[in-house]
TORMARTI-271461 format. One record per residue (C-alpha): residue number from 1; y, z, x. Coordinates in steps of 0.001 Angstrom, whole numbers, plus 500000, padded with zeros to 6 digits. Layout:
N
[NUM; [Y; Z; X]]
...
This chain:
614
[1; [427928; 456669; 913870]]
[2; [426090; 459969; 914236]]
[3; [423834; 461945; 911797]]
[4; [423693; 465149; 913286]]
[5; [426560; 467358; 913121]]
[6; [428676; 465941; 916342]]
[7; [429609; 467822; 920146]]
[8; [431332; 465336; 921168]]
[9; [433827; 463213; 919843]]
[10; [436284; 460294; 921670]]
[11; [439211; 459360; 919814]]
[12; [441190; 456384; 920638]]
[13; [440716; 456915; 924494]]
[14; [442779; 454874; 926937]]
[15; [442396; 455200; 930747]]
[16; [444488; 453479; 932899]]
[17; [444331; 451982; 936799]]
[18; [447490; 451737; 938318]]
[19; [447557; 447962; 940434]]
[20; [450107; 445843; 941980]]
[21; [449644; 443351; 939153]]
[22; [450213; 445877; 936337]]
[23; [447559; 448409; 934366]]
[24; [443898; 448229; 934636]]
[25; [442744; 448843; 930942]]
[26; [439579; 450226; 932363]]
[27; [439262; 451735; 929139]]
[28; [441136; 450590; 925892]]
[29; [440992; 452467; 922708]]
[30; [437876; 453683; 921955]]
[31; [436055; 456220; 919927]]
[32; [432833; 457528; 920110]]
[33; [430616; 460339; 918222]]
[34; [427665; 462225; 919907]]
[35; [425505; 463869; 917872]]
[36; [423699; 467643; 918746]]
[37; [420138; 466917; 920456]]
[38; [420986; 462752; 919637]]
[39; [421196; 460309; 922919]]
[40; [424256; 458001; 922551]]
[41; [423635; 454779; 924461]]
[42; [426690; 453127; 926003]]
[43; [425783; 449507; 927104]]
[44; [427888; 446542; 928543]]
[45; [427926; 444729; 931412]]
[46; [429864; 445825; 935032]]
[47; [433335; 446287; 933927]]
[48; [433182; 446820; 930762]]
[49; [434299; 450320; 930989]]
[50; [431037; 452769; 930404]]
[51; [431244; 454722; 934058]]
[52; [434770; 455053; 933080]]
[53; [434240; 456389; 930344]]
[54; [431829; 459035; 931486]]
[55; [433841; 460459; 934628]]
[56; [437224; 460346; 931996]]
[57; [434811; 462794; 930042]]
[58; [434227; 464671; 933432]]
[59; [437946; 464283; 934175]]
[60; [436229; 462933; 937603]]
[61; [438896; 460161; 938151]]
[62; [441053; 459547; 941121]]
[63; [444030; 460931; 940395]]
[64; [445877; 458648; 942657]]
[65; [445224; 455432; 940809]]
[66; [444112; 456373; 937549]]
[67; [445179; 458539; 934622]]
[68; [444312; 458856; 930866]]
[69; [446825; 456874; 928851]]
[70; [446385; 458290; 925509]]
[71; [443281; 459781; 923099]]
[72; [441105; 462905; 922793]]
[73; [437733; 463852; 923890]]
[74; [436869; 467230; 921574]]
[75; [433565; 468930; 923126]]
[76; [432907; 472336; 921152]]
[77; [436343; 471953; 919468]]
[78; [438499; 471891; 922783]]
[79; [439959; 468707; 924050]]
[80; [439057; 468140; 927583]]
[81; [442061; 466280; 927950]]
[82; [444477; 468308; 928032]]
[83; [442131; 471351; 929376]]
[84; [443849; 472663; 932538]]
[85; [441888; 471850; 936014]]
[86; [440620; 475457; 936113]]
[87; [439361; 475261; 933001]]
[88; [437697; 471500; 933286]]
[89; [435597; 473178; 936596]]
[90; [433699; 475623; 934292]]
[91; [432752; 472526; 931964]]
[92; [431489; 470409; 934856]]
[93; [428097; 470953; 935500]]
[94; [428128; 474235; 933576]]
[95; [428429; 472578; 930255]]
[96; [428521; 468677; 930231]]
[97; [426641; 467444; 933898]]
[98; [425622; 464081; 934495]]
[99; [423364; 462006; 936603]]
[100; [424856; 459419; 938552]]
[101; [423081; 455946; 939118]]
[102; [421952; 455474; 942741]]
[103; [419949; 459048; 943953]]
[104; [419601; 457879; 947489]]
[105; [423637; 458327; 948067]]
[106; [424210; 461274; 945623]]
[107; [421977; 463526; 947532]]
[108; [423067; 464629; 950844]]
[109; [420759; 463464; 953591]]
[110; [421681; 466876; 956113]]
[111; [420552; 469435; 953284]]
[112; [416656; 469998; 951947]]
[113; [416470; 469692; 948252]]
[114; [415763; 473548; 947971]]
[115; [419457; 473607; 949141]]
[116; [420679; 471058; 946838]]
[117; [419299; 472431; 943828]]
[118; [419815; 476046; 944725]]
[119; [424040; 475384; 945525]]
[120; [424070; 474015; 942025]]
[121; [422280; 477396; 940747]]
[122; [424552; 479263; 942256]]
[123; [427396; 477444; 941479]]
[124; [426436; 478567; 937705]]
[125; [426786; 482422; 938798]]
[126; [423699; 483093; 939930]]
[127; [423916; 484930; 943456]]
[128; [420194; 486575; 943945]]
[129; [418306; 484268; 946715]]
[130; [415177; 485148; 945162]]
[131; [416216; 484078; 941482]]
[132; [417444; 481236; 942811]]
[133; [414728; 480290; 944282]]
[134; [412511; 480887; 941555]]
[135; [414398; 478612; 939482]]
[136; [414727; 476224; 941739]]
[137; [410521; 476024; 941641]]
[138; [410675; 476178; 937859]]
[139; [413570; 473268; 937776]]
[140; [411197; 471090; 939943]]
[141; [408412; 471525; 937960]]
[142; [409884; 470675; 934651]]
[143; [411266; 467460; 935996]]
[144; [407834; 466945; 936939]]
[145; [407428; 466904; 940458]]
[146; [404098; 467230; 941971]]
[147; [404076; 469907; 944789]]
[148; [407368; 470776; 944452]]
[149; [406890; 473709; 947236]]
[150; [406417; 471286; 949555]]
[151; [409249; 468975; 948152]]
[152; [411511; 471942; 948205]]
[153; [411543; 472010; 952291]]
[154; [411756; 468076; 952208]]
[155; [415094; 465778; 952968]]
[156; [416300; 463219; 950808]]
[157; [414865; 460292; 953042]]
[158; [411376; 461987; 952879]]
[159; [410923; 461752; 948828]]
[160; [410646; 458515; 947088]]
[161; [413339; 457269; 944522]]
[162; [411609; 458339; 941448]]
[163; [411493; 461986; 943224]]
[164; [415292; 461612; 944118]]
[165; [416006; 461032; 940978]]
[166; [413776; 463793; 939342]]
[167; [416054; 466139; 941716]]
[168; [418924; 464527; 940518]]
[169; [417649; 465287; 937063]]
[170; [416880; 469403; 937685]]
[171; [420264; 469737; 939658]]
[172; [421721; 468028; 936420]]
[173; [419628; 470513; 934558]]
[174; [420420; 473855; 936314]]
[175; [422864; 475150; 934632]]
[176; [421695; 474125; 930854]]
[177; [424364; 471809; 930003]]
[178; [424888; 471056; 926463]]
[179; [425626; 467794; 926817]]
[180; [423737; 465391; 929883]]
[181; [425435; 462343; 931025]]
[182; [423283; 459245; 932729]]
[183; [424335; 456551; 934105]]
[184; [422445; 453867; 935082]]
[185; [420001; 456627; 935822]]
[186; [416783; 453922; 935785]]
[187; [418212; 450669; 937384]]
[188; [417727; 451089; 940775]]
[189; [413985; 452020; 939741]]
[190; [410789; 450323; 939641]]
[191; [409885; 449719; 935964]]
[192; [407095; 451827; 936173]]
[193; [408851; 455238; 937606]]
[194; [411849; 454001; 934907]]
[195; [408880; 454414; 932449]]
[196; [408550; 458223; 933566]]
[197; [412109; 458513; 934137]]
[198; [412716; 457850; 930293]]
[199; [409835; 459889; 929256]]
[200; [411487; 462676; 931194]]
[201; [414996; 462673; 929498]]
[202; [413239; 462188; 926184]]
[203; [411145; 465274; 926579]]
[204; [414246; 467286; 928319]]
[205; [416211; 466075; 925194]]
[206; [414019; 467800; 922206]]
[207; [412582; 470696; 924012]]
[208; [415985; 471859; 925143]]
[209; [417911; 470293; 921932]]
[210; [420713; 468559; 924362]]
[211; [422658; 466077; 923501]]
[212; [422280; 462409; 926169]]
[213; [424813; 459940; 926597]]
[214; [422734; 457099; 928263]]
[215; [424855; 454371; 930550]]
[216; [423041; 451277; 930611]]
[217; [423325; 447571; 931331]]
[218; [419814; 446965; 930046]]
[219; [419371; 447103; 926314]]
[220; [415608; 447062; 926908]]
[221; [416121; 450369; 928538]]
[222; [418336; 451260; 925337]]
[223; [416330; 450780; 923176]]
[224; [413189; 453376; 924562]]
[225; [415845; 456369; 924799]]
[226; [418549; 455721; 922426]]
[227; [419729; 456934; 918450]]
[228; [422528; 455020; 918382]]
[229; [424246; 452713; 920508]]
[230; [427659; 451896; 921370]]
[231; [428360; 448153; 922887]]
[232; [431524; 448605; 925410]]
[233; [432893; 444626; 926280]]
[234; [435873; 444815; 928357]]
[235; [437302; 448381; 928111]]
[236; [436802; 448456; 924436]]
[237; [433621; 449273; 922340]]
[238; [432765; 445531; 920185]]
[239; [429905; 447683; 918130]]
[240; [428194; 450533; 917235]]
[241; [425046; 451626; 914871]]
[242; [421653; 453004; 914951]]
[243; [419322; 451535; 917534]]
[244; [417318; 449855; 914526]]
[245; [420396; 447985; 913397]]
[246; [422009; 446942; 916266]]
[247; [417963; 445466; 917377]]
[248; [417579; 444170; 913608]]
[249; [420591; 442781; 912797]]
[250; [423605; 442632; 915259]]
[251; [427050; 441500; 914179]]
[252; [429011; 440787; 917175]]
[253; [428319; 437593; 919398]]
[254; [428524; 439712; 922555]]
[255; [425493; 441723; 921594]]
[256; [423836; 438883; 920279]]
[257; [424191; 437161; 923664]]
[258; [422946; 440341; 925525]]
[259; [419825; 440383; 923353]]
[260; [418868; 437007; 923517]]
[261; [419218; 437019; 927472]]
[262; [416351; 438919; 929024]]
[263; [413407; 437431; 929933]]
[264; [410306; 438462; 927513]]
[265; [407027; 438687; 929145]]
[266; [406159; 437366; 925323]]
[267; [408439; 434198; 925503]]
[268; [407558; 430667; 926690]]
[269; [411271; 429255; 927320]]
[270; [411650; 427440; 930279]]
[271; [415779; 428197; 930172]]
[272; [417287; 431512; 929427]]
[273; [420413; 432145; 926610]]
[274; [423366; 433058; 928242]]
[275; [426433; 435316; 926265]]
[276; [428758; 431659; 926363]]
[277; [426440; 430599; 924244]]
[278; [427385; 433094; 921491]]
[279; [431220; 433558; 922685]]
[280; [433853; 431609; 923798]]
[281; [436998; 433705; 925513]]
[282; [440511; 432856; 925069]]
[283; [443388; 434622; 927147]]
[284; [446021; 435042; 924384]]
[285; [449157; 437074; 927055]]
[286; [447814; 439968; 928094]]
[287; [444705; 440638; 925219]]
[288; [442239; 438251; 924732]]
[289; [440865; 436423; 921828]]
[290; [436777; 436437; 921030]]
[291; [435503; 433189; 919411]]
[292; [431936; 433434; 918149]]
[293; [429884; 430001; 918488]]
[294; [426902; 429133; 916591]]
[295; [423724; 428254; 919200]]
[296; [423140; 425058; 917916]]
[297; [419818; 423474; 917546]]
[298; [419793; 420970; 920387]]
[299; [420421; 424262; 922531]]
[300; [417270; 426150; 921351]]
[301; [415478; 423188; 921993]]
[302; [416547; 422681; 925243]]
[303; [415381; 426095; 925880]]
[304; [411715; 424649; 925593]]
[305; [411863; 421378; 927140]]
[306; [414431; 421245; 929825]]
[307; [413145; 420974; 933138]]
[308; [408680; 420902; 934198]]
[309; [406199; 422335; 932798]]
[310; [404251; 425161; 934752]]
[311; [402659; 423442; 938254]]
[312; [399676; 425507; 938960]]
[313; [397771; 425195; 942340]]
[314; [394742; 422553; 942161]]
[315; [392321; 423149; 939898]]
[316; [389437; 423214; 942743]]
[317; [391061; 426029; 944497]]
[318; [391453; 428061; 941069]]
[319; [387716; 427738; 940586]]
[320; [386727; 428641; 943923]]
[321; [388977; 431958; 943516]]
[322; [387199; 432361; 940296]]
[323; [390306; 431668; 938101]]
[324; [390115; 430536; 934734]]
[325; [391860; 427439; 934176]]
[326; [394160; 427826; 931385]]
[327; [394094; 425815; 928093]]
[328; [398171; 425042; 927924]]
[329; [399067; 421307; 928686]]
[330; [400771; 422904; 932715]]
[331; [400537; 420078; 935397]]
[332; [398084; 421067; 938367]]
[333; [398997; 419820; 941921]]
[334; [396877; 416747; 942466]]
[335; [393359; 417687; 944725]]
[336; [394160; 415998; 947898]]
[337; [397938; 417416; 948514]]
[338; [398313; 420131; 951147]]
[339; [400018; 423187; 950543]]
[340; [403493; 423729; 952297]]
[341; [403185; 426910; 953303]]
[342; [399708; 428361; 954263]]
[343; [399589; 432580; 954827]]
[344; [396228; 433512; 956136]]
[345; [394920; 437177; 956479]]
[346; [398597; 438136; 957149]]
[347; [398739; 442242; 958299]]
[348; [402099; 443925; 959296]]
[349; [401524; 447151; 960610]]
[350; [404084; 449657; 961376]]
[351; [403778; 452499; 963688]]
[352; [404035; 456327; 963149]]
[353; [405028; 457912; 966056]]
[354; [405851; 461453; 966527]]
[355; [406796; 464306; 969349]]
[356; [409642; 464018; 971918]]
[357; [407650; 461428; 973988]]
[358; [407036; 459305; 970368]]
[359; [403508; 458918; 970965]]
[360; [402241; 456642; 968243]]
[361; [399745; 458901; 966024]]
[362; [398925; 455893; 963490]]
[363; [400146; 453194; 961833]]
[364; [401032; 452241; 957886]]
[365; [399709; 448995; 956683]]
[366; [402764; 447642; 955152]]
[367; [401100; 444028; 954532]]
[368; [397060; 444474; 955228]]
[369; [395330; 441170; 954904]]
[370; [397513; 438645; 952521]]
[371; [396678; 435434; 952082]]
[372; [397738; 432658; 949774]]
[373; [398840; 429157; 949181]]
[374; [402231; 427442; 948178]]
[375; [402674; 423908; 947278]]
[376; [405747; 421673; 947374]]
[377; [408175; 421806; 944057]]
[378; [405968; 425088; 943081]]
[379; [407464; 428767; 942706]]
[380; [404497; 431737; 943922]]
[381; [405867; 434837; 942123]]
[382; [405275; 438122; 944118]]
[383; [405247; 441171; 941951]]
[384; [404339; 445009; 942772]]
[385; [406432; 448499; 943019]]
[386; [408263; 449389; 945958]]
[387; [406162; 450001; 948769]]
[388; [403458; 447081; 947792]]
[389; [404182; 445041; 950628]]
[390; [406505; 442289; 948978]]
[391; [409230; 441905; 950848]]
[392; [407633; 442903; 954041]]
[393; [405341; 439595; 953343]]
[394; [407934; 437793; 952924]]
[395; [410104; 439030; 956105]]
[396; [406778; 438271; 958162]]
[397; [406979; 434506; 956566]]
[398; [410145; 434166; 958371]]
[399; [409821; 436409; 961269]]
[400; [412178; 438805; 960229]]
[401; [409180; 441825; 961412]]
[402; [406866; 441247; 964147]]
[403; [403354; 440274; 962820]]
[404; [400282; 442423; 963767]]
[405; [397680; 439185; 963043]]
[406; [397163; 436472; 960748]]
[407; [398050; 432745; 960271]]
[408; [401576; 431129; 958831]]
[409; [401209; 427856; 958448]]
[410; [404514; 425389; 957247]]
[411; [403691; 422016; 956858]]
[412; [400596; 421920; 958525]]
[413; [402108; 423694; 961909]]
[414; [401426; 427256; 963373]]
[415; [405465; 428606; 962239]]
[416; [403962; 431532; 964149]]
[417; [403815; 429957; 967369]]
[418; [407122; 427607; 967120]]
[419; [409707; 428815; 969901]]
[420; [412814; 427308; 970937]]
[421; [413869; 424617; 969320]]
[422; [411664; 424182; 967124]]
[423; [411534; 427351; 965729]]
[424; [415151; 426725; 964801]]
[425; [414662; 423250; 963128]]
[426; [411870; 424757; 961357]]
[427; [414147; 427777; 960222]]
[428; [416631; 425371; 958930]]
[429; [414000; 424643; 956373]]
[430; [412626; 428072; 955418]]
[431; [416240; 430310; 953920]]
[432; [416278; 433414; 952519]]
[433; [418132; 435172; 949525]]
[434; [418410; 438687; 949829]]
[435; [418682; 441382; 947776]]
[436; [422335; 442979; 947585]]
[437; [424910; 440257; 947560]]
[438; [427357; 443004; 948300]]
[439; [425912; 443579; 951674]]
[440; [424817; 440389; 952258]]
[441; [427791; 438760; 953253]]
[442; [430407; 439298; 956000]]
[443; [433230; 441040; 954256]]
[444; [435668; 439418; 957292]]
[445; [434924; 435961; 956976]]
[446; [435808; 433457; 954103]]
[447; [433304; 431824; 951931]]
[448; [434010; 428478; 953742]]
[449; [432850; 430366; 957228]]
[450; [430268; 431978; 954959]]
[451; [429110; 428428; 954532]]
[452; [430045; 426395; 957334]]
[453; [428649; 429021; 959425]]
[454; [424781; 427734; 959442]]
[455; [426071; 424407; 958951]]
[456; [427581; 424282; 962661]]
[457; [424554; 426553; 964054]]
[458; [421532; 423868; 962346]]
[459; [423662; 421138; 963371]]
[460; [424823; 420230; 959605]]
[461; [427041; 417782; 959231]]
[462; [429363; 415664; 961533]]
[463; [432410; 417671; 961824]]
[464; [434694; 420750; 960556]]
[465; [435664; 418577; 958179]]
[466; [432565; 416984; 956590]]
[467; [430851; 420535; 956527]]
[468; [433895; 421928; 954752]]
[469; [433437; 419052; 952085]]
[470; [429454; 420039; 952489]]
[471; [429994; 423450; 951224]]
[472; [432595; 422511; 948549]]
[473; [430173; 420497; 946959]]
[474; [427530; 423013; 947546]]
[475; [429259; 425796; 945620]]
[476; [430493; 423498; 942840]]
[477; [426830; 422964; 942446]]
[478; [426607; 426843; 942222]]
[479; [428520; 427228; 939838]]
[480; [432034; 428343; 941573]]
[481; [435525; 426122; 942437]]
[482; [436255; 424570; 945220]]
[483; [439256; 426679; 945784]]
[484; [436740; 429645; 946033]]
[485; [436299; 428326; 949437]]
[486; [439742; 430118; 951330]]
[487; [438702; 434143; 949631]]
[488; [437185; 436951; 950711]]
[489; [433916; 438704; 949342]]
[490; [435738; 441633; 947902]]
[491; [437718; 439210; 945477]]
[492; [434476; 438101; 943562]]
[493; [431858; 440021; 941308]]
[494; [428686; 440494; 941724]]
[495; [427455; 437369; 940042]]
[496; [429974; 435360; 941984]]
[497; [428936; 436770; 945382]]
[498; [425037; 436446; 944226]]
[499; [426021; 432140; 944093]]
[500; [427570; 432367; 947082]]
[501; [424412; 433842; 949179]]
[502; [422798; 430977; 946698]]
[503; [424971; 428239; 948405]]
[504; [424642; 430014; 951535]]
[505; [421123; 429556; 951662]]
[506; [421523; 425937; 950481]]
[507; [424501; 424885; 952744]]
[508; [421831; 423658; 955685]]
[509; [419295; 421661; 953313]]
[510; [416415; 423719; 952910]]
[511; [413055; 422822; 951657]]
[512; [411442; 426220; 951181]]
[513; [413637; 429483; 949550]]
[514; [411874; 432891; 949581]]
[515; [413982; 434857; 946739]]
[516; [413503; 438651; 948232]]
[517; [414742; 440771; 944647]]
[518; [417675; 438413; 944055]]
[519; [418767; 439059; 940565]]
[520; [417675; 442862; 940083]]
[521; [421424; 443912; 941266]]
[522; [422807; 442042; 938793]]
[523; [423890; 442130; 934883]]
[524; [421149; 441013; 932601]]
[525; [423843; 438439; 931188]]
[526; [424813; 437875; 934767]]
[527; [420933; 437595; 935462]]
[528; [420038; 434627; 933283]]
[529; [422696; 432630; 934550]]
[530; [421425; 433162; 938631]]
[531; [417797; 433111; 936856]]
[532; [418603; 429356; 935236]]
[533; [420823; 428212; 938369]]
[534; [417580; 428663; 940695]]
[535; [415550; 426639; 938086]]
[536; [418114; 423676; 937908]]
[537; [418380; 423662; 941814]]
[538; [414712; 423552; 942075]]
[539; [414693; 420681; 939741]]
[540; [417885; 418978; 941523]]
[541; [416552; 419423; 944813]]
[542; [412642; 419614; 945187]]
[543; [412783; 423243; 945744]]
[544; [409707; 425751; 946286]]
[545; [409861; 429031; 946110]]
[546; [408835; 432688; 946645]]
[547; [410019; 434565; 944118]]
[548; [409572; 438764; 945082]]
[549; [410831; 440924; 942306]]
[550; [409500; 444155; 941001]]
[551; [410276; 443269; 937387]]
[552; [407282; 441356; 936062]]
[553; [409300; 439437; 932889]]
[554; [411410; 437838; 935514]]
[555; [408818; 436894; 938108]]
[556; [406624; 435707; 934756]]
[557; [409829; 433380; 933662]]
[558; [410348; 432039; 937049]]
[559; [407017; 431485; 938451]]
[560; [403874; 429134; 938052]]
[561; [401702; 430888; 940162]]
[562; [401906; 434878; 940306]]
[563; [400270; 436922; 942993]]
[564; [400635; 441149; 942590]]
[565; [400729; 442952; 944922]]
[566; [399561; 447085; 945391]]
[567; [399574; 448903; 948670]]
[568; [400010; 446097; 951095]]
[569; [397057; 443901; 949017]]
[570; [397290; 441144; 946697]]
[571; [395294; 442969; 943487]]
[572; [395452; 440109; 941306]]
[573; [396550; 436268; 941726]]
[574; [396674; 433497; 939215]]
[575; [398908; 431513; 937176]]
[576; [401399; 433393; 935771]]
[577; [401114; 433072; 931987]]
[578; [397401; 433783; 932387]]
[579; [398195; 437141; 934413]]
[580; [400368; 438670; 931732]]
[581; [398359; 437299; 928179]]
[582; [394530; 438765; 930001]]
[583; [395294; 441437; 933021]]
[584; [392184; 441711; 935384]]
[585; [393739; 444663; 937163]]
[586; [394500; 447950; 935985]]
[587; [397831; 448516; 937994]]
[588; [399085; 445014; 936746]]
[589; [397776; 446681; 933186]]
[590; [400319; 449359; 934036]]
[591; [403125; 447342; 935444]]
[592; [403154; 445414; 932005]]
[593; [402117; 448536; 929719]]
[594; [405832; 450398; 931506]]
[595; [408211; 447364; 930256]]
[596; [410225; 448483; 927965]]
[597; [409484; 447015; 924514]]
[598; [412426; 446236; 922309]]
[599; [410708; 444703; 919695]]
[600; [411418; 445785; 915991]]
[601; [408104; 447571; 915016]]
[602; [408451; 449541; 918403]]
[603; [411973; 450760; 917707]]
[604; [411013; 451589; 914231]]
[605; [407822; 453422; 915273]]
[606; [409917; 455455; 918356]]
[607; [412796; 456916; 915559]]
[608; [409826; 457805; 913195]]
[609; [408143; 459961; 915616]]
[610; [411760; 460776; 916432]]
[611; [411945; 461840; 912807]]
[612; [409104; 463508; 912728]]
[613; [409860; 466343; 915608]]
[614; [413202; 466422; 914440]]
């Protein structure tokens, strides 16, 4: 599957987790090729084995639980699994490093990154401070860190992510490896520092001829960086080609299913492709059987007519903003109808304060003058990078932050000055989704206290026993079993635990749902089920919506109205279609321009430039 003459080859590599129900097949008889100066991408969903098969490369496993069943992994023409420990060390890092997905915990917070970078240095044999140092300047500045004299004497919690994971990058890079492995280095980033982040690796890759295996969930991503590609489903890899064939024409349903499920800032579908639609899976003893369906017709029309049409805000209040109204048949909410949430000149300032009496010395303007309207049954979209002000705006909605000034307005009644009471009846109304369904819920109490929970505190149902019925129903509508009800958090994936914060949120009747990044943890297949789920409840339930995601396709599928945001300011607003086919802002240019584009003609012009400076 490689043309270049290969480092690194897998053959017929099984790891192994010991469990009290038997063997984890973590991973199950695979083989891979990577190719000098290629990039390999591995993609799948969570689970299906691609960390695995990285830190079985790095022989980085717990020994207690897991060990390598069978197979060979041949770098240089040594097999690294059978290499004793001693001799594994001086391959780590020395000759095969790797980037590991989330920068913020793979840095240690009590060292600078001079330190960081410079233990890694020496780790490789060199011992002169002033060397090391030296390289430690030149390692920043080829990862392309701006000032990196002053980012040498900085902590981990004083850089951004991109920067973390730039020194993630030149501590990767310090002791030219032959071979780099990343994984998931880009997910936890906005799209527009994954943008650099890719350009990076790409430019790393040819000037210093090294060989990339790229983890991914996101073929998107895959398709920017990658040669060839290797789809991993279940501990075992389902296909493999060159990036242009596995885009052009892919044979197996499971990467048929994880192509047709992103969101495309170019589609019009009002319902998202799931993999079930390509695959059916049948337990046949201990393997499993893959059926492929056929997406029939009715389903690809469904696609485009199931559920309304876009419902943009009146058409007087789009003129008076100077809006454009669009041509497309979208319903507009009739002139006389209030909105049901009102934000007004919103600010949310935060104070710096400094010095051992922590005098305040200024403030940062995390939300500096917002203001917008929602109407009932409609979804506002809030888009921007980290750091715009998006989720602060929406924690000041709720009260989750002390306001600085500004009006909220719910229903025609100051939700700023509700106390008491009615500040909880009103809250009953208003829920929130957040972000990491891993933290988000208790990992001591069931899913039915998970539930029932609210319930009792808003004064939900009549009884124990007709709010345990409450939040059966609830996460049946979710998409989960009744019997769900008596587990624990731990025993679910992420998916799974993403409904459950769903039917959380739902369990006490809401009205109004402010959706703060809730599908960016998750799977892309994973994704577009949560993504469809919130568009079925909204048309079950009368549902409106705030919508806050970085990732403009998403926010684009799932919103009518789209405001984006840039340093605590909305910088554009409109309806959402509008926003994305005619920009008026040059950082929304930017946020679209850094999606990666998987389309055909792309991937064919990337791998004949790649061609060219071959």
């Amino acid at each position: 599957m490689t043309s270049a003459a290969p480092i690194l080859e897998i053959d017929r590599l099984k790891t192994y987790f010991r469990s009290a129900h038997g063997p984890v097949k973590a991973v199950d008889d695979i083989s891979l090729s990577l190719g000098l100066g290629e990039t390999l991408g591995v993609v799948g969903e969570s689970g299906s084995g691609k960390s695995v098969t990285a830190l079985t490369i790095l022989r980085l496993l717990p020994e207690a639980s897991a060990h390598i069943e069978a197979g060979k992994i041949v770098f240089l023409g040594r097999d690294l699994v059978r290499l004793p420990k001693k001799e594994i060390q001086k391959v780590r890092g020395r000759m095969i490093s790797m980037i590991f997905q989330e920068p913020g915990t793979s840095l240690n917070p009590v060292f600078t990154v001079a330190q960081q970078v410079g233990e890694a240095i020496k780790l490789g044999g060199e011992n002169s401070a002033a060397k090391v140092r030296e390289k430690t300047l030149q390692l920043l500045q080829e990862v392309g860190i701006r000032d990196p004299e002053r980012i040498m004497g900085s902590y981990p919690h004083q850089v951004s992510g991109g920067q973390k994971q730039r020194v993630m990058i030149a501590i990767a890079l310090s002791c030219d490896p032959k071979i780099l492995i990343a994984d998931e280095p880009t997910t936890a980033l906005d799209v527009t520092v994954q943008a650099q982040i890719l350009d990076l690796l790409r430019k790393l890759r040819d000037e210093r001829q090294m060989s990339i295996l790229f983890i991914s969930h996101d073929l998107g991503v895959i398709s920017e960086i990658a040669d060839h590609v290797a789809v991993m489903y279940r501990g075992k890899v389902v296909e493999t080609g060159s990036v242009l064939d596995i885009f052009r024409n892919p044979k197996h349903p499971y990467t048929k299913g994880l192509l047709a499920c992103r969101p495309r800032l170019a589609g019009d579908t009002r319902r998202l492709l799931t993999v079930s639609d390509f695959m059916e899976v049948r337990k046949n003893g201990d393997s499993i059987e893959i059926i492929e369906k056929q997406v029939p017709a009715t389903r690809l029309a469904e696609l485009q007519s199931r559920g309304r049409e876009r419902l943009l805000s009146p058409k007087g209040e789009l003129t008076k903003l100077g809006i454009t109204l669009p041509a497309s048949n979208a319903t507009f909410v009739p002139e006389d109808q209030s909105p049901i949430l009102r934000v007004e000149n919103l600010e949310v300032h935060f104070p710096i304060k400094k010095g051992v009496f922590r005098r305040t010395v200024g403030e940062v303007k995390a939300v500096n003058g917002v203001s917008f309207n929602v109407y009932k049954g409609q979804t506002l979209g809030l888009v921007g990078e980290s750091g715009c002000g998006k989720t602060t705006t929406g924690r000041a909605i709720l009260r989750l932050v002390p306001i600085t000034s500004g009006k909220v307005e719910f229903e025609g009644k100051n939700f700023l000055g509700l106390r008491g009471e009615e500040l909880r009846t009103a809250r009953r109304r208003i829920q929130v989704i957040f972000q990491d369904p891993y933290s988000s819920l208790n990992p001591r109490l069931t899913v039915e206290a998970a539930l029932t929970g609210p319930m009792k505190t808003h004064r939900v149902g009549k009884n124990p026993a007709d709010r345990r019925d409450r939040a059966a129903a609830t996460l049946e509508e979710c998409g989960l079993l009744t019997e769900h009800l008596g587990r624990y958090p731990h025993e679910f994936s992420g998916g799974q635990r993403q409904r459950i914060c769903i039917a959380r949120a739902l369990a006490v009747e809401p009205e109004f749902v402010i959706c703060d990044e809730s599908v960016s943890a998750l799977d892309v297949s994973v994704q577009a089920q949560v993504l469809n789920l919130l568009k079925d409840l909204q048309d079950d339930r009368g549902l409106t919506y705030i919508f806050i995601s970085h990732d403009l396709g998403v926010v684009k599928f799932m919103s009518d109205m789209m405001a984006v945001m840039n340093g605590g300011k909305i910088v554009e607003f409109g309806p959402s279609d509008e926003i994305y086919r005619n920009p008026s802002n040059d950082y929304t240019r930017n946020l679209i321009a850094a999606i990666p584009d998987d389309s055909l003609s792309s991937i064919e012009r990337r791998q004949q430039l790649r061609q060219l400076h071959a």
